[in-house]
N, C-alpha and C positions, 0 to 999 in steps of 0.2 A: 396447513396452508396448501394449495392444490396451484401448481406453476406451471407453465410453460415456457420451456426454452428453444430457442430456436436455432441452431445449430450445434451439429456434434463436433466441434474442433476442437482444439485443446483447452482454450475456456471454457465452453459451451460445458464438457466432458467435468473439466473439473467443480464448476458450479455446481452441475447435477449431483456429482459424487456426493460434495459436503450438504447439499440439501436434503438429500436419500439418509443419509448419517444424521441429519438432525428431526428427522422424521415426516419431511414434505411429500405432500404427492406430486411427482413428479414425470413430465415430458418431455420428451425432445423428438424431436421435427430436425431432419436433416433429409435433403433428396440424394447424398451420396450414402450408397449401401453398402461400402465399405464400413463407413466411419460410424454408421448404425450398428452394422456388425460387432465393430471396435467397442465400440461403449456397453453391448448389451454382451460382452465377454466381462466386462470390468465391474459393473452393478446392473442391480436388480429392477429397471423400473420400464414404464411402458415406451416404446417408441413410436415414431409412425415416418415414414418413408417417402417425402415429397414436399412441394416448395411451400416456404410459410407466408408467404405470401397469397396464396391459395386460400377464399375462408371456406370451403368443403376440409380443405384440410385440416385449416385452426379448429371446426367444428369435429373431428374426428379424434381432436385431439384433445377434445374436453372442455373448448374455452366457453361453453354458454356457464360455466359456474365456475369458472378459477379465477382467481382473485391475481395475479402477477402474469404477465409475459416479459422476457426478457430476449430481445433479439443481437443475438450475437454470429450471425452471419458473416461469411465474407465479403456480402454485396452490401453495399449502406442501401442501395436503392431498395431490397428485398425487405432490409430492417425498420426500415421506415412504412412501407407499405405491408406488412405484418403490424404495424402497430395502429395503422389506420382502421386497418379491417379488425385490429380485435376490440377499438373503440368504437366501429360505427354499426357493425353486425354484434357483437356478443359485450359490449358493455363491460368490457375488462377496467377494474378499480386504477391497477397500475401499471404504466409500459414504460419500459426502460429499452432504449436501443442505442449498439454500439455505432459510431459513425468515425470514420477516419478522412475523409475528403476533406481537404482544407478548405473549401468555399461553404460547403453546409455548415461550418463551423463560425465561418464569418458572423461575428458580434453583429451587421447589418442586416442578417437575415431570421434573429433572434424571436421577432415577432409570428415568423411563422410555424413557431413548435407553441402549439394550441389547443386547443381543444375543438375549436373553429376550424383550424387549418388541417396541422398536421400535428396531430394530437399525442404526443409526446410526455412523458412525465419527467423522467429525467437521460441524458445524452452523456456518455461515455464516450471520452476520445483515449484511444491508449497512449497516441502520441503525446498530447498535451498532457497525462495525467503524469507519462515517466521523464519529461521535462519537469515538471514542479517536485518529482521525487529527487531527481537530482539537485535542484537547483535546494531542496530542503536538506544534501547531504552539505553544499559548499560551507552552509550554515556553522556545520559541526562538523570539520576535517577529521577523519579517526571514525566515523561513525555508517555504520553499513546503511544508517537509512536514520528519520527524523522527521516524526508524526504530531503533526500539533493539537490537543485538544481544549478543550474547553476555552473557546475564543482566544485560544493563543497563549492559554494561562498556564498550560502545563503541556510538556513537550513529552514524547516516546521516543529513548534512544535505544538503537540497536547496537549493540557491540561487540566484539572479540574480545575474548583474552589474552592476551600476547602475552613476551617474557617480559615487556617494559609492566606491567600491571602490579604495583605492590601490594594485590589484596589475593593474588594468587596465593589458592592453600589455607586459605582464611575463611570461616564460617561463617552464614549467615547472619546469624547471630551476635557475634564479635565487629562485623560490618556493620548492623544497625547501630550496637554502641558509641562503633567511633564517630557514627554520623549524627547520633543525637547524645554525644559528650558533653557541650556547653548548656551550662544551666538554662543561659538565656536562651527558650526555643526557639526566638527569631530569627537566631544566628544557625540554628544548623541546620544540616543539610537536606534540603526538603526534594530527600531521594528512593525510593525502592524498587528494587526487585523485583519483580514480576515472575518471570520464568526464564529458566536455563532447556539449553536447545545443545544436548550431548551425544555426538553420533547419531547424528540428526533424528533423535528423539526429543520431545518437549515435555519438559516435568514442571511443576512447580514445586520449587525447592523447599525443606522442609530447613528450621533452626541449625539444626547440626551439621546441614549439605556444608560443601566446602566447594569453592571456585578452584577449577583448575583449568591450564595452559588449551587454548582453543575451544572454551564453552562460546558459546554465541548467549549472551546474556540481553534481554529485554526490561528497559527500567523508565519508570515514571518519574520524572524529575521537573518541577519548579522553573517555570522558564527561566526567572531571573536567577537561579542555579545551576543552567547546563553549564557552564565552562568551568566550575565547581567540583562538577559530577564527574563531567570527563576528564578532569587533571587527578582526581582520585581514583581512577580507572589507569591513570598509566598514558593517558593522552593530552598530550600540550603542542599540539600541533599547531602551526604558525595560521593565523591568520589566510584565506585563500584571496589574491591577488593579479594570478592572469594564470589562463585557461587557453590551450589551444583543444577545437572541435573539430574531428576527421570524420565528416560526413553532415552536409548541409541539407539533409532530409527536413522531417516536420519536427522529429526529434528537437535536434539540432538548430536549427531555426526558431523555435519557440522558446528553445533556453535562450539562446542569445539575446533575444527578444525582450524575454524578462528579465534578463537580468542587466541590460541596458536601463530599463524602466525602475530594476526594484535595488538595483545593487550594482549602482554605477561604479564604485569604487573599482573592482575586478575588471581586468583588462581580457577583452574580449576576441580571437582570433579563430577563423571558419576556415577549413580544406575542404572543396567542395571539387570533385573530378570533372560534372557536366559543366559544361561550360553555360548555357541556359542559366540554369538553377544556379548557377556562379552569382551573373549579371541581378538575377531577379532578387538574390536574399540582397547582396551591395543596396539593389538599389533600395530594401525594406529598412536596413537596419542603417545609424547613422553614425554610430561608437564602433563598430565593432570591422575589424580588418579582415575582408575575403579575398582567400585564394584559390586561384582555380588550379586544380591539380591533383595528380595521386599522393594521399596521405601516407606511404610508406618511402617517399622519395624522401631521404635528408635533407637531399639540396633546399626543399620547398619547406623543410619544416625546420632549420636554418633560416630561412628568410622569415620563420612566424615565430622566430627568436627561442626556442623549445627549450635553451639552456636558462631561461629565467624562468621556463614554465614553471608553476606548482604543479597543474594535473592536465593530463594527456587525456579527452572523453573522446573513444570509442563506438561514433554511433551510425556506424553506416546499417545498409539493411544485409548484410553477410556475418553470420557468426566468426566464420573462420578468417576474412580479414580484421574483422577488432580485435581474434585473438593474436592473430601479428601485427598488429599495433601495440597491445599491449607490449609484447618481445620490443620491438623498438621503443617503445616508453622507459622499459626497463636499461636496454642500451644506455640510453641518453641521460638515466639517473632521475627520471622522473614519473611520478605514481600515476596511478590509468583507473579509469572507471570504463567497463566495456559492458553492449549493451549483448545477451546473447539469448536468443530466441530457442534454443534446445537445450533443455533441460540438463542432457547428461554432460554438456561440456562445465555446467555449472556443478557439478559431483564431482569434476575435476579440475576446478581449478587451483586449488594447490600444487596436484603436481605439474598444472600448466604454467604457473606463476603468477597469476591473475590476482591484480590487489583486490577488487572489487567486482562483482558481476550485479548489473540491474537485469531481472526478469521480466518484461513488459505484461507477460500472462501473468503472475502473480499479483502486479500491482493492479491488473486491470481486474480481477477474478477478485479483491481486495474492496476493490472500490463498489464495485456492482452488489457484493455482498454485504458493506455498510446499510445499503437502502432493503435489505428485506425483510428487516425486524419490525415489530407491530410496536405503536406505542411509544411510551415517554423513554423509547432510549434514542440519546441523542446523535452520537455517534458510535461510529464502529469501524476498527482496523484488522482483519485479517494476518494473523504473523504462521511464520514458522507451516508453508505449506498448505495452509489452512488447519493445522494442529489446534489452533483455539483463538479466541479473538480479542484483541484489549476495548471494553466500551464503557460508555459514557452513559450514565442514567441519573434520571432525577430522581426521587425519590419523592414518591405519592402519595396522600392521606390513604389513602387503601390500602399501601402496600404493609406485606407481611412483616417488614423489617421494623418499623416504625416503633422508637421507644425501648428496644430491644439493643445489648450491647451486640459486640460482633460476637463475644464470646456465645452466648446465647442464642445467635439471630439463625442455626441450625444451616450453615449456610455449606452445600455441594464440595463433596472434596475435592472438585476441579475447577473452583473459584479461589479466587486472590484477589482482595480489596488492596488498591496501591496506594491511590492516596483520597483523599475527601476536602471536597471543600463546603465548609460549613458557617456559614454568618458572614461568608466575604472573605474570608480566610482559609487557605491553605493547609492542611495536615496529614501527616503521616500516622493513621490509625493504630490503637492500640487495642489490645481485645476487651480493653473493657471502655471502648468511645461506643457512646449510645449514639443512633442513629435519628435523627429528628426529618420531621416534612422536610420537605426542598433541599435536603444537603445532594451535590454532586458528587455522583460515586464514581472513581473510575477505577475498572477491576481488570483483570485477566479472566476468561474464561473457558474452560476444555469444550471443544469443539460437540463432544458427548453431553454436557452439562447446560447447554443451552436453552433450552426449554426451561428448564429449574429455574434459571436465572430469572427466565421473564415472568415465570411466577412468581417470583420472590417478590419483585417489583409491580406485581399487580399489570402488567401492561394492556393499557383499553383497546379494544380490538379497533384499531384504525390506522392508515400507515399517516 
């Protein structure tokens, strides 16, 4: 597949990398010649040095026959007029651009990403996308993160092992049986395993692995099974019920927001320092209690009651004050979700004390990457740095798999089938479940192994 990306920042950078590794032809377009620099020190692919918005440019850069642009520029106004000109001059199949302005986002202006207008395929906010990450950890308290697939049918939890976990030391193996001990299948537990993430390497575990103390483990689990899954994990974490938020950006704002809308229950309180941005979310939001003030003052987070808090979020736009908020989270005896934009404070947050850290570049670099596969795969979640991806696919009369058990189906040693839903019904695979038309497969896949995948699955060339 032959791409164009339009900026070299730390998205930009990171997309390219994993697409160079999965074997794309690949571009980027940046007019700062630093960060062109930057990138053609780190991988091998072409560059080109000026605005993308420019179509002498897009056309230098290969777009009369590349099938994807993806604009991840700093400017929304460049991202969007990059996707105009690779729709109206060079007939690009599919444009994807990042946008973060809160008015371009307005649901009332929805009509004008068109083909007509401004011709857009799909629209990436990173703001909105790590509000709805969060708002999908409130869901499952204990869980570093909480991916929904197949219409909600089966959930991705991310987790730790901690010392409360009573399966530490215990095998794979001895884990699936405890979880498929009751004769009656219905009853258990429709959960697995996926891959372990050790010394921030990602393997997929073999029968005899053993879980031990701080793996970051990835598991497919049953919706109507997560609180099941995570109390067999070592987490029975209370119900989440009020929430103070230190920093009333879009972040911040748009959890509130929905979670006013989607999850009234949880009691809702904003610290917002501008006093503007104070006045404007009060007057948006109609549950939820704002204050204007610096989020590291007790006085002020005494008055947003902090000692019934559950969780202290962290989301102003400074790494280094969420990470002294968390230190005052911790003060006050209550756990922190903090938002942090560099990398390396996120390699240390153990010895900074940090319960939680959300990545906004991963999740966005996550999301972008769902939409670049060809064909009947339905979705796709990026884990573990882009180490490999967990996705959803149908299974085609074409494909290779078809009638074939797993044992047999010759399938990539960087693949893990997790679970299958076949006839309407949920399952946790066994190496000799044959594979029929239309069962949903959802697998783990090594970031290297990708290609294979979509052959297995026959994917039609069409996005």
């Amino acid at each position: 597949m032959k791409i164009i990306i339009c900026g070299a920042g730390k998205v930009g950078t990171t997309i390219a990398t994993h697409l160079v590794h999965q074997g794309s032809d690949v571009t980027v377009i940046d007019s700062s010649h630093k960060l062109i620099e930057d990138l053609r020190e780190k991988v091998d692919l072409k560059t080109i040095i000026g605005s993308a918005s420019n179509p002498s440019v897009l056309k230098n850069a290969g777009a009369e026959d590349s099938d994807m642009i993806i604009a991840v520029t700093l400017q929304d106004e460049i991202n969007m007029v990059a996707c105009q000109m690779a729709h109206t001059f060079f007939k690009i199949p599919r444009k994807i651009a990042r946008l973060r302005t809160e008015d371009f986002l307005n649901p009332i202006w929805r009509d004008l990403y068109n083909a007509d207008n401004m011709p857009i395929d799909l629209i990436i906010s990173p703001e909105l996308e790590v509000a709805r990450s969060i708002e999908r950890q409130l869901k499952a308290p204990g869980a570093y993160d909480v991916v929904p697939f197949l219409n909600d049918e089966i959930e991705l939890l991310s987790l730790v092992i901690n010392d409360k976990c009573p399966l530490v030391d215990t095998s794979l193996i001895n884990i699936h049986e405890l979880f498929q001990e009751n004769t009656d299948t219905d009853k258990n537990l429709r959960a697995s395993i996926l891959g372990i993430s050790r010394d921030e390497k990602l393997f997929i575990p073999k029968k005899q692995d053993v879980l031990t103390q701080d793996d970051h483990v990835y598991i497919l689990v049953d919706k109507n099974h997560v609180k099941r899954a995570m109390s067999a994990f070592g987490y029975d974490e209370k119900p989440i019920k009020k929430i103070i938020i230190i920093g009333g950006g879009n972040i911040g704002f748009n959890l509130a927001k929905d979670l006013e809308k989607y999850q009234s229950d949880i009691s809702v309180s904003i610290v917002e320092n501008n006093e503007d941005r104070s006045k404007y979310i009060a007057d948006q939001l109609s549950n939820t209690l704002v204050l204007n003030g610096d989020g590291l003052d007790q006085d002020l987070l005494d008055e947003a009651n902090i000692k019934d808090a559950d969780l202290l979020l962290a989301l102003t736009n400074d790494d280094e004050t969420n990470i002294i908020i968390s230190a005052v989270a911790r003060k006050n005896k209550c756990e922190s979700i903090i938002i942090v934009n560099n990398s390396e404070y996120n390699k240390l947050k153990d010895v900074l004390g940090i319960s939680k850290v959300v990545d906004p570049r991963k999740i966005t670099v996550s999301k972008i990457l769902k939409h670049i596969h060809k064909g009947k795969i339905e979705s796709v979640f990026s884990i573990d740095n882009n180490q490999a991806e967990i996705i959803h696919a149908q299974v085609l009369k074409s494909s290779k798999l078809i009638n074939k058990s797993i044992e047999d189906a010759e399938l990539p040693n960087g693949l893990r089938i997790g679970l299958i839903k076949k006839q309407g019904k949920i399952i946790i695979p066994e190496k000799d479940t044959k594979i029929d038309v239309n069962d949903e497969i959802l697998f783990l896949c090594m970031s290297e192994d990708i290609k294979k995948a979509e052959e297995l699955f026959q994917v039609r060339n069409e996005y």
